[in-house]
C-alpha positions as CSV (number, residue, x, y, z in Angstrom):
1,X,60.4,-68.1,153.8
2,X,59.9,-67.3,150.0
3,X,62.4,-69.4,148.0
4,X,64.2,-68.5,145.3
5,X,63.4,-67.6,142.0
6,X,66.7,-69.2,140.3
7,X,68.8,-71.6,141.1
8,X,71.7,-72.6,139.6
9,X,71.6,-76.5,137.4
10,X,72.8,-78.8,140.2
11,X,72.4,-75.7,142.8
12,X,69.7,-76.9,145.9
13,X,66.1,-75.3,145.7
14,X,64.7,-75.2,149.0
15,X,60.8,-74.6,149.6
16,X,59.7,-74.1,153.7
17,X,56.5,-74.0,154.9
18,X,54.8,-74.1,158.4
19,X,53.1,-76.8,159.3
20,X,51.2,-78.9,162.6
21,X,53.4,-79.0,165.2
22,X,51.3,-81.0,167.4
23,X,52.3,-84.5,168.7
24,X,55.4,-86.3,166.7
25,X,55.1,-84.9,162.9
26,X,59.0,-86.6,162.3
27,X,56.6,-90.2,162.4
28,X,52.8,-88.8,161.9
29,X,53.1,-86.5,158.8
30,X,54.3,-87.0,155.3
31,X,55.5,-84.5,152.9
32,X,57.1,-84.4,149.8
33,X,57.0,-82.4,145.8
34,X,56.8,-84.0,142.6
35,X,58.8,-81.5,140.3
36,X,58.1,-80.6,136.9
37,X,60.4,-80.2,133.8
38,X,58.6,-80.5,131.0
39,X,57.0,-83.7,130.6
40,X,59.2,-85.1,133.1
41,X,58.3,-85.8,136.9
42,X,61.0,-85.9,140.3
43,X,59.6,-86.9,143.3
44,X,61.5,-85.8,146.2
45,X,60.9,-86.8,149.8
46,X,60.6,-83.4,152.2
47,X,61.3,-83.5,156.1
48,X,60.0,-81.8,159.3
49,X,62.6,-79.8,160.6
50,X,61.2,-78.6,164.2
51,X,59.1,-75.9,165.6
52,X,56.3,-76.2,163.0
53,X,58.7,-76.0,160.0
54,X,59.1,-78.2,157.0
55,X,61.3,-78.1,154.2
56,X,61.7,-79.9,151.0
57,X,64.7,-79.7,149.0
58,X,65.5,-80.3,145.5
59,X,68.6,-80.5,143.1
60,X,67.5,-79.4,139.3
61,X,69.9,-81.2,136.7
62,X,68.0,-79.8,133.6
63,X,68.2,-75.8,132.6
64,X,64.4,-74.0,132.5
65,X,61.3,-73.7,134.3
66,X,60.4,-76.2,136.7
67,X,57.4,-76.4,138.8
68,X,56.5,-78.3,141.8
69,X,53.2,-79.2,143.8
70,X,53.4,-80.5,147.2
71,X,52.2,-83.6,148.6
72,X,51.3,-84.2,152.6
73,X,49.3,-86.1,154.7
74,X,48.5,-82.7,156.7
75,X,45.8,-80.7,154.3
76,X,47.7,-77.2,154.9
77,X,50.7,-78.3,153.2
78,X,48.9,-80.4,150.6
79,X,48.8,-78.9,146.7
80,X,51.2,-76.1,147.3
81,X,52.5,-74.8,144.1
82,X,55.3,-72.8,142.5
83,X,57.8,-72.7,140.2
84,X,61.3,-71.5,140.0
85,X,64.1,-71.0,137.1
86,X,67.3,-73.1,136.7
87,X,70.2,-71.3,135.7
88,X,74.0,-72.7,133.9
89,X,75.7,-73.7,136.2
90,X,78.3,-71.4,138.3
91,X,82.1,-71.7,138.5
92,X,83.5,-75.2,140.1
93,X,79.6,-76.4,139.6
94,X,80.2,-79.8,137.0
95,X,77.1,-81.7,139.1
96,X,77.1,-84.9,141.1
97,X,79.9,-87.7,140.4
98,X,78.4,-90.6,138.1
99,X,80.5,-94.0,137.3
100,X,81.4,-93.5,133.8
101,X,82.8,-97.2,133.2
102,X,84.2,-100.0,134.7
103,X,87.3,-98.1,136.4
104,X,86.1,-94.5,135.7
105,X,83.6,-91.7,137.5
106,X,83.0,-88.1,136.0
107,X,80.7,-85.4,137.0
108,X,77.7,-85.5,135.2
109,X,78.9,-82.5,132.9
110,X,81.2,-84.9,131.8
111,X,84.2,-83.9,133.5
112,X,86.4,-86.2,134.8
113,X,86.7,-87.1,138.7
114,X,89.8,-88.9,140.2
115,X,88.8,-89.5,143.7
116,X,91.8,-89.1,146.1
117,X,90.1,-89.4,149.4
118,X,90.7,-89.0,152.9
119,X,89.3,-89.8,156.2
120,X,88.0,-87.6,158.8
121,X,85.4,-89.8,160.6
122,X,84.2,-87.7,163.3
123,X,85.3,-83.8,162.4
124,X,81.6,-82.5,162.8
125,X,80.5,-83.9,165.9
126,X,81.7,-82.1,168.7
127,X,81.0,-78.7,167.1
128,X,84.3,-77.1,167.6
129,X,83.6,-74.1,164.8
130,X,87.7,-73.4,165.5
131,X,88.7,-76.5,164.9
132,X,86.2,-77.6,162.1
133,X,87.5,-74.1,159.9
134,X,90.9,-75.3,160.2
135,X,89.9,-78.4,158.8
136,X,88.4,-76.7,155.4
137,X,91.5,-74.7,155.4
138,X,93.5,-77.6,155.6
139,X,91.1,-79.6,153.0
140,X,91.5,-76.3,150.9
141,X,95.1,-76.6,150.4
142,X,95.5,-80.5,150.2
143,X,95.1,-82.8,147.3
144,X,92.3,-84.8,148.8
145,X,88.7,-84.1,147.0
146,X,86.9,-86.6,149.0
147,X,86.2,-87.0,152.9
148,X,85.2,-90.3,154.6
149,X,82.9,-88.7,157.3
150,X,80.4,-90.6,159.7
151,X,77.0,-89.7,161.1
152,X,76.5,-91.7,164.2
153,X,78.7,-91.4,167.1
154,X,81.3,-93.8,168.8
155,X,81.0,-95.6,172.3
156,X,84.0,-93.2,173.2
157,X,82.5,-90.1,172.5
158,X,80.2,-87.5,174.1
159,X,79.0,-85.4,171.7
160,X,76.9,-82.0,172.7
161,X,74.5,-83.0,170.1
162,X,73.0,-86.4,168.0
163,X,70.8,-87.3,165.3
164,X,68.3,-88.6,167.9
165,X,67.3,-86.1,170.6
166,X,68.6,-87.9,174.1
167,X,70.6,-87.5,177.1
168,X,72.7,-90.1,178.8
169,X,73.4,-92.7,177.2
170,X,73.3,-96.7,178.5
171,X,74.4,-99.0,179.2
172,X,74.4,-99.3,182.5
173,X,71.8,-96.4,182.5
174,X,68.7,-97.2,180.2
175,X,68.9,-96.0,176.9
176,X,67.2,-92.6,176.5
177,X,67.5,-91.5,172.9
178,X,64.2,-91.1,171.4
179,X,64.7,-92.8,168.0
180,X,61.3,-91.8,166.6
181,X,62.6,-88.0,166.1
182,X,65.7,-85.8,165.5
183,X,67.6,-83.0,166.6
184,X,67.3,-80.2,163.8
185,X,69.9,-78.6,165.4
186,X,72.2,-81.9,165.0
187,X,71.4,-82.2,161.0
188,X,71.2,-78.2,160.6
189,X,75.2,-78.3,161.6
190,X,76.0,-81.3,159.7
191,X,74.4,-80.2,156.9
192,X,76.1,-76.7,156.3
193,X,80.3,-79.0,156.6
194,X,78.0,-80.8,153.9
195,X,77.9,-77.4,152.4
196,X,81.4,-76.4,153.4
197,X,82.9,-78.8,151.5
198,X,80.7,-78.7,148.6
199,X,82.0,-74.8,148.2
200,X,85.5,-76.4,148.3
201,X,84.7,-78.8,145.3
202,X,85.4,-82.1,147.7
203,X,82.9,-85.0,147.9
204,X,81.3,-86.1,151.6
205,X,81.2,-89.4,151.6
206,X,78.8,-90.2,154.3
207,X,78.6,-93.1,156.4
208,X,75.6,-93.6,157.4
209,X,76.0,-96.6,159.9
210,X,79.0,-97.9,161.8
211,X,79.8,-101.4,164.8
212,X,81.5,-98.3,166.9
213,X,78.6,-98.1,169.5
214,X,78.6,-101.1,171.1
215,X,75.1,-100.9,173.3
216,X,76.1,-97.4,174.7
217,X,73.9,-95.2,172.5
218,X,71.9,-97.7,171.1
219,X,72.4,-97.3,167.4
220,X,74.2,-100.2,166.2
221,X,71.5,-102.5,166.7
222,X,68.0,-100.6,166.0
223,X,65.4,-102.0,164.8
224,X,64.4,-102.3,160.5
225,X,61.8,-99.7,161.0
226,X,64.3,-97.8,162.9
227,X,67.4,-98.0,160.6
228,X,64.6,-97.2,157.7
229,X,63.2,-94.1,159.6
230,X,66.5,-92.4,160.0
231,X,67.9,-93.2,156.4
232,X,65.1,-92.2,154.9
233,X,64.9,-88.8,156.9
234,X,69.6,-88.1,155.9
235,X,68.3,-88.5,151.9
236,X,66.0,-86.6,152.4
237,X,68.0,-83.9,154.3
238,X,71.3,-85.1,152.0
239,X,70.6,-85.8,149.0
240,X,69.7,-82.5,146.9
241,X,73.5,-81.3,148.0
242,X,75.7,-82.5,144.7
243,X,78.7,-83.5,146.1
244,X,76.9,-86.2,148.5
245,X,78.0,-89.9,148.7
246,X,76.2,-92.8,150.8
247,X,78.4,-95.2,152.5
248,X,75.5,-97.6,153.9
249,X,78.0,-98.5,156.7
250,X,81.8,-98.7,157.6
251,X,83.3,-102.2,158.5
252,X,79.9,-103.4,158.4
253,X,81.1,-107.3,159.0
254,X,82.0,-105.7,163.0
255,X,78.2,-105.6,163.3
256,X,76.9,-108.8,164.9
257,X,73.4,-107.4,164.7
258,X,72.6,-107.2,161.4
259,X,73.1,-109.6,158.6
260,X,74.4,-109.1,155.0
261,X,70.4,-108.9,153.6
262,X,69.7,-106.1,156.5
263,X,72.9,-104.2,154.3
264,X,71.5,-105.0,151.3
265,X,67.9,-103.9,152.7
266,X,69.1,-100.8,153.6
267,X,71.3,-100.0,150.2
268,X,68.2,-101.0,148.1
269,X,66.4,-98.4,150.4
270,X,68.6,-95.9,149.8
271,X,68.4,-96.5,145.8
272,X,65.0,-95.8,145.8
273,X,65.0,-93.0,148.5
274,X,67.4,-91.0,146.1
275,X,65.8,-89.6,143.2
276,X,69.2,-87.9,141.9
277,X,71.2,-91.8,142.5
278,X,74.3,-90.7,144.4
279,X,76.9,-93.2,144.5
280,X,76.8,-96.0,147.1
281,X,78.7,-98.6,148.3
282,X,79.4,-100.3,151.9
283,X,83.0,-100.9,153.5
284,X,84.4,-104.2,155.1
285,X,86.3,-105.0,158.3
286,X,86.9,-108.5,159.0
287,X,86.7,-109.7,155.7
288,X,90.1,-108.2,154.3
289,X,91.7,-111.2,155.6
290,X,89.9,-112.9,152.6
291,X,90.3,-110.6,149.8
292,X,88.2,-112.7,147.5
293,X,84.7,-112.4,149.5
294,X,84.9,-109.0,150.8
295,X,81.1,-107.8,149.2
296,X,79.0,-108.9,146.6
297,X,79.7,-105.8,144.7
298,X,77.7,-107.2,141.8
299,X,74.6,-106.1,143.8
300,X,72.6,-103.9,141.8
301,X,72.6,-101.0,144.5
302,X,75.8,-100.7,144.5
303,X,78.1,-98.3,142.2
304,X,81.3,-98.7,143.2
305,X,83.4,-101.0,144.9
306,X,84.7,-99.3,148.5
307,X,87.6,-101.6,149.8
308,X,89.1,-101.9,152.9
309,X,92.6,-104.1,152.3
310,X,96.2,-103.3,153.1
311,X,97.6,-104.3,149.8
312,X,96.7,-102.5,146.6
313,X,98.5,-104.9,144.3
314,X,95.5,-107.2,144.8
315,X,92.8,-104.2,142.5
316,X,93.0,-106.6,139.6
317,X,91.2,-108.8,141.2
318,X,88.2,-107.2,142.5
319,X,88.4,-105.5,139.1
320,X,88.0,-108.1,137.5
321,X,85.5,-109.9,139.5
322,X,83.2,-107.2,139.2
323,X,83.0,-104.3,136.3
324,X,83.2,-101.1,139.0
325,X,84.9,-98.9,140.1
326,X,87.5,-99.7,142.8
327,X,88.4,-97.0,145.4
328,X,90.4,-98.8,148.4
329,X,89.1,-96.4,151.0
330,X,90.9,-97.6,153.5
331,X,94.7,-99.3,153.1
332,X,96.1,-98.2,156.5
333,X,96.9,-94.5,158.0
334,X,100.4,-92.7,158.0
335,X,100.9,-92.4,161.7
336,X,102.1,-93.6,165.2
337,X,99.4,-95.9,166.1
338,X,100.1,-99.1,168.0
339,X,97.9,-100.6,165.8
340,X,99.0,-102.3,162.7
341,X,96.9,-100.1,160.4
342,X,97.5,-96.6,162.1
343,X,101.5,-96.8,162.0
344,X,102.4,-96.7,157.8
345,X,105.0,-94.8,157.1
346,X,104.6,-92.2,154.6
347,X,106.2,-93.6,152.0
348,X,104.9,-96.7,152.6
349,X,101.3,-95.4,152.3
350,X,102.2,-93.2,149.2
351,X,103.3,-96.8,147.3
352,X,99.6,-98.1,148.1
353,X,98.6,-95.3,146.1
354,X,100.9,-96.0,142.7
355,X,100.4,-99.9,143.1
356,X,96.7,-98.8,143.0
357,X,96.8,-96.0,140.6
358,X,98.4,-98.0,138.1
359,X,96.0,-100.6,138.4
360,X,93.7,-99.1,137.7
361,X,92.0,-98.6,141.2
362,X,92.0,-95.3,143.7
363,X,93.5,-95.4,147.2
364,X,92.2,-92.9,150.3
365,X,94.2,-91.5,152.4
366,X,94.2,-91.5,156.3
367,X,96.4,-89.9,158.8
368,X,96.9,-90.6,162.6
369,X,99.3,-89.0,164.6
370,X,98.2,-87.5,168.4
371,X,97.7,-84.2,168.8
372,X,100.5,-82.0,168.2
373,X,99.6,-78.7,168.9
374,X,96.3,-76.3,171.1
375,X,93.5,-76.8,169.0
376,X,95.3,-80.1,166.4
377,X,93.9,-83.5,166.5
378,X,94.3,-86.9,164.9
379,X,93.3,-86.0,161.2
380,X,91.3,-89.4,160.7
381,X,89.1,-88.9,163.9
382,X,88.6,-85.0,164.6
383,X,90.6,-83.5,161.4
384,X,92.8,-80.1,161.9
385,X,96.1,-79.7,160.4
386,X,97.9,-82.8,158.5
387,X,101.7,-83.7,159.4
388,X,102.5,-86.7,157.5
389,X,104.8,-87.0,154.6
390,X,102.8,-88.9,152.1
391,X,100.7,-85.3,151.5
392,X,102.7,-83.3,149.1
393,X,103.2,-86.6,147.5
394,X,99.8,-87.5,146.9
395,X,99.8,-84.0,145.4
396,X,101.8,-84.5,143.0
397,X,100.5,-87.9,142.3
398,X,97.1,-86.2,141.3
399,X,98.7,-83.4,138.9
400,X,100.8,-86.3,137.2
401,X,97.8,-87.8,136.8
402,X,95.2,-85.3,135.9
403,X,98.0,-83.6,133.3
404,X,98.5,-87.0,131.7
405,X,94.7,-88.7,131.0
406,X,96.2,-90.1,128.1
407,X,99.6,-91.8,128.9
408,X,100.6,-94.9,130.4
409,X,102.2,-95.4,134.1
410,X,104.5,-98.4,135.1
411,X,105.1,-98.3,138.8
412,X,108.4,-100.2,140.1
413,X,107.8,-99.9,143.8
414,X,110.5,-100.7,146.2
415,X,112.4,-103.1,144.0
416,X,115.7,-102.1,143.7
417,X,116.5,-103.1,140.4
418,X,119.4,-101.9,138.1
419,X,117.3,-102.1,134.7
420,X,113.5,-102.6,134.1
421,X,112.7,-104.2,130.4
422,X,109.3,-102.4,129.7
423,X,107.0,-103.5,126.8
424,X,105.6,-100.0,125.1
425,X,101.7,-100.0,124.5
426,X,101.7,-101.7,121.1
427,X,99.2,-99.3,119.1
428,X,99.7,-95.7,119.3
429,X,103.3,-94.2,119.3
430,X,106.1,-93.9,118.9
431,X,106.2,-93.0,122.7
432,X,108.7,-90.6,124.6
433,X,109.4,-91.6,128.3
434,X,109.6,-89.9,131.6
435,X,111.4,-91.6,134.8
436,X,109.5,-90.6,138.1
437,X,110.7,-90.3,141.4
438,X,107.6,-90.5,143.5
439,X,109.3,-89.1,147.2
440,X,111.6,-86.5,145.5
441,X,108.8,-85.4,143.3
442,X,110.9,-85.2,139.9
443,X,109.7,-86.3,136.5
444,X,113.2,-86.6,134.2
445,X,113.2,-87.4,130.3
446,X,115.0,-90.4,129.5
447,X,117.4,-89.4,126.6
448,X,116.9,-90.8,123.0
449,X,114.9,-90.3,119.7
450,X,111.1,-91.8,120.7
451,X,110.7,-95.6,120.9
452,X,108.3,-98.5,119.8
453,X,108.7,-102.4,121.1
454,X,110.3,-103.1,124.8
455,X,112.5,-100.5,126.2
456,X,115.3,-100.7,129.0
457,X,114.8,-98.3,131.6
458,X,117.9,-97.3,134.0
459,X,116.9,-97.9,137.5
460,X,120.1,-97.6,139.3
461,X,119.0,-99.5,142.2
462,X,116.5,-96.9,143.4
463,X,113.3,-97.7,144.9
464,X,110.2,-95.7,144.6
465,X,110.4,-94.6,140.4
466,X,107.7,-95.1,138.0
467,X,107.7,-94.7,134.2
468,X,105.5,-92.5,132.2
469,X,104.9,-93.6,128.5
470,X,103.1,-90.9,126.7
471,X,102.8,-90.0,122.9
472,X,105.9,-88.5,121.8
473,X,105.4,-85.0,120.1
């Protein structure tokens, strides 16, 4: 396959050549580029993707020639060279999301990125093309620009296909994935939603572990080497797509196999593995019953602080504790559920998101009602169409917030107060003021020449407002 001759900046080069074939080149053969800007050097890992093929992939960030040389352990794919031409980059195309402070990301053109996530753990796996194109479409017209999705499969599930090639799983029958290869048809599907929803400008945020299996595939509990091997093959796969995150594992305190220095092993890994330095973080279960010693997030691998907690009051804290980003990924699902965290209402889920929002934090989304319709789902496991209410209101959360960068939000929750007394921003001003009603989606302007000091805002005994204090003209 010739590859191409331009590719756009933060656009994904792809070089494939053929290659031995003979006995298990996933373990025996290495392969890999060192690209060339300039005087400066990228290294990037390359991966054997079946049938003789192997392909290395590579994200430019820089505008001009580059050139690359291959690197192998096999002689005929040792010192292979070209070169290719970076181009500005296309429509939507701002690059990969960086931390830009201590509460702030931006694409690495500079333009700001307000994550409003959601969760769709398991909407690739059982290659339903139907159902997974009504989950883009759905995506497409939502307000959520980030998708929790996982990689390894559940103890309930049956997929047709997994990253390890395999039949029935155990136990009681003996495990039977192979976990020194892969399935190329697994990744090659995974890979394009990858694609999918980097076309529709939303983030995959992918977990790469999870405590889900429980002994039936075998994958909770592999060995180092074998947790190594397969991470090191995803960035590999993953990481020259732009809009790629690493979650290292979800509730990773449910794991009774590895330790908190086997997390940390594997996030360091990844750091390294990942010559463009995608964001990463790890997600906790049992430890949001003690908010205070949910993750060291003052590791150095780390980026950003991902949160699992039902109560988005407490972001000052970890903000505090630790100068990153907090994105509460997971605060509990609008739903019917059973369980405590799959049965929010929809406004109470929506007033996780302005306790957060105001805080200074981010809050994802999650959404769990059964199947509705032929061909719907439960939007956090398999995706499909959303019903909930909170939706539209995130919505319009996100253009408040994405039209008003510079103003100042005070959230009043469910207190049903006649009168707020609101201290203005001292510096600055004078400031107009906007009352918010979050549910009915209506920003009013509170009457009155523009004001400086505290201010008494009419509540009326109405839950569910929020002020906006913003520069008045």
């Amino acid at each position: 396959m010739t590859p191409a001759a331009h590719v756009e900046r933060w656009g994904t080069f792809e070089l494939t050549l053929r290659g031995p074939d003979a006995g298990n080149p996933y373990r025996d053969v290495g392969f890999g580029a060192d690209f060339r800007h300039r005087h400066r050097v990228v290294h990037a890992d390359g991966f054997y993707d079946g049938g003789g093929v192997y392909r290395v992939r590579f994200m430019p960030d820089r505008e001009g020639e580059w050139t690359y040389t291959t690197r192998s352990t096999a002689p005929g794919l040792d010192g292979v060279e070209g070169g290719f031409t970076c181009t500005p980059p296309g429509p939507g195309n701002h690059g990969p999301v960086r931390v830009a402070g201590p509460r702030t990301f931006r694409h690495a053109d500079g333009t700001p990125y307000l994550p409003f996530g959601t969760t769709c753990y398991h909407w690739t796996h059982d290659e339903d093309e139907k159902l997974e194109a009504l989950t883009l479409r759905t995506l497409a017209a939502s307000p959520f620009n980030k998708v929790r999705m996982c990689l390894l499969p559940t103890r309930a599930m049956n997929p047709p296909r997994l990253p390890f090639p395999g039949a029935t799983p155990g136990p009681p029958e003996p495990r039977r994935l192979d976990t020194t290869r892969f399935d190329p048809a697994f990744f090659a599907h995974f890979e394009q939603r990858v694609r999918d929803l980097r076309d529709l400008g939303v983030e995959a945020d992918v977990i790469l572990f999870h405590p889900y299996d429980q002994g039936h595939w075998g994958v909770d509990d592999m060995s180092r080497a074998e947790d190594l091997f397969l991470v090191r093959h995803v960035v590999a796969r993953l990481a020259a797509y732009r809009n790629v995150w690493w979650s290292i594992a979800n509730e990773y305190d449910f794991n009774a196999a590895k330790t908190v220095e086997d997390w940390d092993r594997i996030g360091q890994y990844v750091q390294r593995s990942d010559p463009y330095q995608h964001l990463r973080s790890i997600h906790n279960g049992t430890r949001m019953y003690e908010y205070e010693r949910i993750y060291d997030f003052s590791t150095a691998w780390t980026t950003h602080q991902s949160i699992q907690h039902w109560d988005a009051e407490l972001a000052p804290t970890w903000l505090e504790r630790v100068a990153k980003p907090v994105v509460l990924d997971e605060i509990g699902y609008e739903g019917v559920l059973g369980r405590r965290w799959g049965n929010l209402t929809g406004r109470a889920l929506l007033r996780q998101f302005w306790h957060g929002m105001t805080a200074g934090a981010y809050v994802g989304h999650g959404e769990c009602y059964p199947e509705r319709d032929e061909g719907d789902s439960a939007w956090i496991s398999r995706g499909g169409r959303l019903h909930g209410e909170s939706t539209p209101r995130i919505a319009f959360l996100r253009r408040l917030w994405e039209e008003s960068r510079d103003d100042v939000f005070v959230y009043f929750g469910d207190r049903r107060h006649r009168h707020r007394d609101v201290p203005l921003p001292d510096d600055g001003g004078p400031w107009a003021l906007d009352l918010i009603d979050t549910w009915r989606m209506t920003v009013t302007e509170l009457p009155g020449p523009p004001r400086r000091g505290t201010v008494r805002v009419p509540l009326d005994h109405r839950p569910d407002l929020a002020l906006r204090i913003r520069k008045a003209k």
